[in-house]
N, C-alpha and C positions, 0 to 999 in steps of 0.2 A: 416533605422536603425532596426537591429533585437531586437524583445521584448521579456521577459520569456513568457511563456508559463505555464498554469494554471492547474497543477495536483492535483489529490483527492489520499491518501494515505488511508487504510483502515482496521484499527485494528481488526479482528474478533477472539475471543478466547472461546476457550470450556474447564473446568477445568482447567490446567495449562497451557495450549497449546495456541498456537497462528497456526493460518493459511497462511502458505506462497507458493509460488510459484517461480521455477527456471525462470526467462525471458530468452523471444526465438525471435530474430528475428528485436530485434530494441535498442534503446542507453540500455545498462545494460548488452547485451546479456549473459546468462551465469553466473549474477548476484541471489541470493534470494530474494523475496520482498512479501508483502503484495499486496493483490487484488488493483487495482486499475484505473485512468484512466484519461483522462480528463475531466474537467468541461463542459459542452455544455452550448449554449447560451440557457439563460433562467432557467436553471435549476436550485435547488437547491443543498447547499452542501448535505445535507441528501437522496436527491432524484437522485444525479450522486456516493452515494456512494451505496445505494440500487442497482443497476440499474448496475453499474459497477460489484458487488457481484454475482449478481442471472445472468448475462451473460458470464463470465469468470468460475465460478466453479457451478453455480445450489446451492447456498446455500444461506436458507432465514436469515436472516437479521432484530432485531428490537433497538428500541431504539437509535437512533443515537447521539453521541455527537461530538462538536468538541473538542482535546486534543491539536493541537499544529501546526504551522508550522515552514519550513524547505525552505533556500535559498540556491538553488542546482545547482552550476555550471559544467556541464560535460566540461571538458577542450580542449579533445579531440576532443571532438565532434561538439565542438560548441555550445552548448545546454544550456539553459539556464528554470530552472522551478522551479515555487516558488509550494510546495508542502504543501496543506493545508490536515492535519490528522484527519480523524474520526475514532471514535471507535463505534463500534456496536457488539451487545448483538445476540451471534449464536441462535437459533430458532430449525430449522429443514435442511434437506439436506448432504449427504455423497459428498465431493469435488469430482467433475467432471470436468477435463478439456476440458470443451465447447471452449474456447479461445485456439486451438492448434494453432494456427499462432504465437501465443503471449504468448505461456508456454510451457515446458517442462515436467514438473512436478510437481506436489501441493500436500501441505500433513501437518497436525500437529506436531507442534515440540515445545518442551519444550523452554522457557523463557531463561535456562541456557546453553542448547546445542543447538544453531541456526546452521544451516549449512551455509557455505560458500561458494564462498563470498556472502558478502551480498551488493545489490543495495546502494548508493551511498547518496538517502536521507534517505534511512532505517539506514546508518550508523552516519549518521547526526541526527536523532532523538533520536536514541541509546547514543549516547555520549555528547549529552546536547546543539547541534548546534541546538537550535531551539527557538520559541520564543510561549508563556513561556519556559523556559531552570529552571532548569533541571525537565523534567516529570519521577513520581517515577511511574514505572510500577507494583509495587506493592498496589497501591492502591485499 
């Protein structure tokens, strides 16, 4: 029997902006999304969102919290990931994409003009498919 599989989502924002990245290379491809990655065993949510951040773009990361999850069926693909969301407080670091297997491109973008498309639990978070439902990002 196939089981979800346990992703870490990961909100990083500097003034209005939030931090995303185009996926290259695996379920999304081609999609927008936030840093992120899977859980390892043993780890924590705060220390696979850290850790997932400063190896995918070189940007430090404090304050972690959790805001939300997301039950993400890729249909296509077979795939199945329950998407647990942190948010963290940007620091230091200009986005570097270290992760070029797994990115395209990463870059700051406003709240109200996301680029498209966007990743499949990012759009699920965005429109209230999440648990707590609905998260005001304007908090």
């Amino acid at each position: 029997m196939q089981r979800p599989q346990v992703g870490i989502g990961v909100i990083i924002t500097k003034d209005d902006q939030v931090l995303l990245m185009k996926r290259k290379g695996a379920h999304g491809d081609g999609t927008w999304s936030v840093m992120g990655g899977h859980l390892e065993y043993g780890e924590s949510l705060e220390e696979c969102a850290i850790r997932e951040v400063k190896e995918e773009v070189a940007v430090i990361i404090t304050n972690i919290a959790f805001r939300a999850i997301t039950n993400d069926v890729f249909e296509s693909e077979k795939i199945h990931y329950v998407t647990i969301w942190m948010e963290g407080d940007y620091v230091s670091g200009e986005p570097v994409m270290q992760a070029t297997n797994e990115m395209s491109e990463a870059g700051w973008f406003s709240w109200d003009a996301l680029p498209e498309p966007l990743f499949l639990p990012l759009q699920h978070l965005l429109t209230g498919q999440c648990h707590p439902a609905p998260w005001d990002f304007n908090e």
